[in-house]
N, C-alpha and C positions, 0 to 999 in steps of 0.2 A: 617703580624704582627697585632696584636690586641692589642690596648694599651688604657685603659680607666679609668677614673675613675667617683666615683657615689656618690652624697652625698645623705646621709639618715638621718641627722640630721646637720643641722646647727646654732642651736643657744647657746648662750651662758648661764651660771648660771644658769635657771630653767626652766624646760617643759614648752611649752607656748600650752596648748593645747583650744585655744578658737577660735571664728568666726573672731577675730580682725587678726588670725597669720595662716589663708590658706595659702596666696599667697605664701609665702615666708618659711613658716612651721615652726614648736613649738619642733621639737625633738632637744635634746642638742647633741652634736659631735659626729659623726660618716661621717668616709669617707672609701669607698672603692676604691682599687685599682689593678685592674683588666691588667697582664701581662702576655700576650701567656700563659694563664691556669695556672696564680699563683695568688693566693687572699690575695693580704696585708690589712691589715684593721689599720687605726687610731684613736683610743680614743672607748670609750666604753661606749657613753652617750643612750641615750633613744631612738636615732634612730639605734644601733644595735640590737633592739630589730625583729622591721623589715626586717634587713640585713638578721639574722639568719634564717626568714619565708624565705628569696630569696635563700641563701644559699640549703636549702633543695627541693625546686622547683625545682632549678636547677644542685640537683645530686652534688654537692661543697661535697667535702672530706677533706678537707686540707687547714688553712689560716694561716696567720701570723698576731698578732696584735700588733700595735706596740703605747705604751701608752705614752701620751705626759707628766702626772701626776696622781692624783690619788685625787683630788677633788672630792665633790658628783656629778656635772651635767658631769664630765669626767668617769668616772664606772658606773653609776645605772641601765646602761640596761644589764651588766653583768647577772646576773643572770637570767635574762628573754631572753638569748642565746639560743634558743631550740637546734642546732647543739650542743651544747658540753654536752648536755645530753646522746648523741649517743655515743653507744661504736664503730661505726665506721668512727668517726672525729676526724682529729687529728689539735689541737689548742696547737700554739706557742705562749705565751704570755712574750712581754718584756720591759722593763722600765728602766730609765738611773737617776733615778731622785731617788731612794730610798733603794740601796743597802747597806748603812749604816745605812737602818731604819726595818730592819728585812727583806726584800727584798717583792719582789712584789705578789708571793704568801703568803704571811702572810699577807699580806694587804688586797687581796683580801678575805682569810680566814674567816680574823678582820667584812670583810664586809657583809660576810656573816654568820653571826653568832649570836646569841641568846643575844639579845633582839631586834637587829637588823632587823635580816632575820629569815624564818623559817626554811630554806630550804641551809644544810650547802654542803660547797664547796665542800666535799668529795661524795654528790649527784650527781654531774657531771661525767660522765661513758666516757665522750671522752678522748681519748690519749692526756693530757698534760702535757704539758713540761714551767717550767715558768724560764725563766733568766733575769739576771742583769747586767749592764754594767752600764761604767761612762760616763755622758758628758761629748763632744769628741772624745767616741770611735767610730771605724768604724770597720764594719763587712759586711763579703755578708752572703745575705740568703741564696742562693747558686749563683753556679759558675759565674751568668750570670745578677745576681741584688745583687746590691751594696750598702750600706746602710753610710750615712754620719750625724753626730746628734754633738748637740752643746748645752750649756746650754743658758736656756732662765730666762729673769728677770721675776718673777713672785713669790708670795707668798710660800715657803715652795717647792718652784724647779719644775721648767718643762723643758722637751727636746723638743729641734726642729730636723727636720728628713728632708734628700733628701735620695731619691732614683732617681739611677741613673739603666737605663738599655736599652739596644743595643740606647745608642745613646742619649734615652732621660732622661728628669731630672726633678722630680715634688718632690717639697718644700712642707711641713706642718711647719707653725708656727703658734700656739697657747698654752697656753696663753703668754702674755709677753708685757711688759712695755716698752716703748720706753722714752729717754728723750732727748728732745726739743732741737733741735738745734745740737745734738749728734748722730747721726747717731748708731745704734749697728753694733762693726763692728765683732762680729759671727754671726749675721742675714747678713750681706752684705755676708761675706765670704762662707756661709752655702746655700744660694740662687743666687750666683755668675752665669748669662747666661743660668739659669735655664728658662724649657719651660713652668713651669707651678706654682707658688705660691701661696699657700692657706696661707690669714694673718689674724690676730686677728684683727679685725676692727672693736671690741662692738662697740665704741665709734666716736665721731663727733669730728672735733679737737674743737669747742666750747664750748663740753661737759666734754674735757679732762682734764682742769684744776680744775676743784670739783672732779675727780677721782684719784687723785695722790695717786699710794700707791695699789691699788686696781688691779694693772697688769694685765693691758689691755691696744691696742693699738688705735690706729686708720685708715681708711681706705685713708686718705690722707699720712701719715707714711707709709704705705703699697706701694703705689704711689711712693713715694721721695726714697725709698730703693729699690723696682726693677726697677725701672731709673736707680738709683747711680749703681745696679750690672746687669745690661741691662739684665734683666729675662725679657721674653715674652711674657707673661701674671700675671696679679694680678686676684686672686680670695678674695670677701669679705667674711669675715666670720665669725662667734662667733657673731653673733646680740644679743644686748641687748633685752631683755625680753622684754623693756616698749617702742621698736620701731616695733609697728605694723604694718600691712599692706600698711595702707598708708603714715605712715612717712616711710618706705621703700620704695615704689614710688618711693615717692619728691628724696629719697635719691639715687636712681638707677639712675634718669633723671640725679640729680647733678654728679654724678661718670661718667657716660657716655660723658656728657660735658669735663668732667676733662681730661678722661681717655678712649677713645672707645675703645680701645684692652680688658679693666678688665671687669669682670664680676662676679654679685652681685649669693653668693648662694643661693639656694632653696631646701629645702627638695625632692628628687627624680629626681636633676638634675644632669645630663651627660654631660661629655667632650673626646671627642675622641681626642688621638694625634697622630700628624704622623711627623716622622723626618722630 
């Protein structure tokens, strides 16, 4: 069994591409998800921009992406996908959060289009397929990965995702707002004994009360809900833009005290699972 997944971008709201954001890295969301030769992808910020170089390196034909929203630092490396320029890749693109808003290729479309972009969606030569579904729904990719999604509190609607497959269980939740003292219980339900959760953790809980309203969570909320649904690991995620290198640090030493099983993401970090 092969079961992996890879982040290629992990920050949140905007590229952070300077000397202050190596360690930790400047590309906004993108995670890949690598199951016995199936490639699901989540979000579509500036580190799939890279995926797509990895993708072609190594011979990839076929992914699935699965879009949390449709904010600018979640799509802008859409377009700079070199695979789905290939008329021999085939890209599943699908999103649970904008079906009653002209659906996700018209979104995408919108994105790429004039005055915007120069370079319009119809320029894309690979086999795609784009669908819509509502938070809540569940669907398999195929017969043997299982796809579980729920709505998330966040600005203008996001979905969270578990995939479930021979056995194991890895959580995406971002973006999304937690309130205090409330538990979300479709993030408990949605991340339930799961072996792996990726959580929005811009923010510090001391930073969270001037961010109200701004949907986003934190890495101590991330903590307190895979306890509450005994998930296996916490992964941090979605870093705020103005938390460089070395308030990252401080902040990996504080989590590790907190939390020794979670771990903080990095742009070009791997986690391998095994039942």
């Amino acid at each position: 069994m092969s079961c992996w997944v890879k982040f290629w971008g992990v920050r949140g709201s905007i590229p952070c591409p300077s000397p202050d954001h190596v360690i930790y890295g400047g590309n906004t969301s993108c995670v890949e998800v690598h199951l016995d030769g199936r490639h699901v992808v989540f979000d579509a910020g500036t580190g799939l921009r890279l995926l797509g170089r990895s993708f072609l390196d190594r011979g990839v034909s076929a992914a699935t992406l699965l879009m949390t929203h449709t904010h600018w630092d979640h799509i802008i490396g859409f377009p700079f996908f070199a695979p789905a320029y290939r008329p021999d890749f085939s890209l599943t693109v699908m999103a649970g959060h904008v079906a009653d808003n002209g659906g996700i290729r018209a979104l995408f479309s919108t994105h790429m289009s004039d005055p915007m972009f120069p370079v319009p969606l119809e320029a894309m030569n690979a086999r795609m397929a784009f669908r819509d579904f509502k938070p809540r729904d569940g669907f398999a990719l195929d017969p043997a990965v299982r796809v579980t999604t729920t709505p998330l509190n966040h600005p203008n609607g996001a979905t969270g995702y578990r995939l479930d497959y021979a056995g194991l269980s890895i959580c995406y939740v971002t973006d999304t707002e937690h309130v205090p003292g409330a538990p979300d219980e479709n993030v408990l339900s949605l991340i339930a004994e799961a072996d792996l959760v990726i959580y929005d953790s811009t923010y510090t809980d001391e930073e969270f009360p001037a961010k109200l309203g701004w949907g986003h969570s934190t890495w101590c909320e991330g903590m307190r809900l895979c306890r509450a649904a005994r998930a296996r690991r916490l992964v941090v995620f979605h870093h705020d833009p103005d938390h460089d290198d070395a308030f990252m640090g401080c902040l990996e030493d504080e989590i590790r005290r907190a939390c020794p099983e979670a771990l903080v993401a990095r742009d070009g970090m791997g986690v391998t699972l095994r039942p």
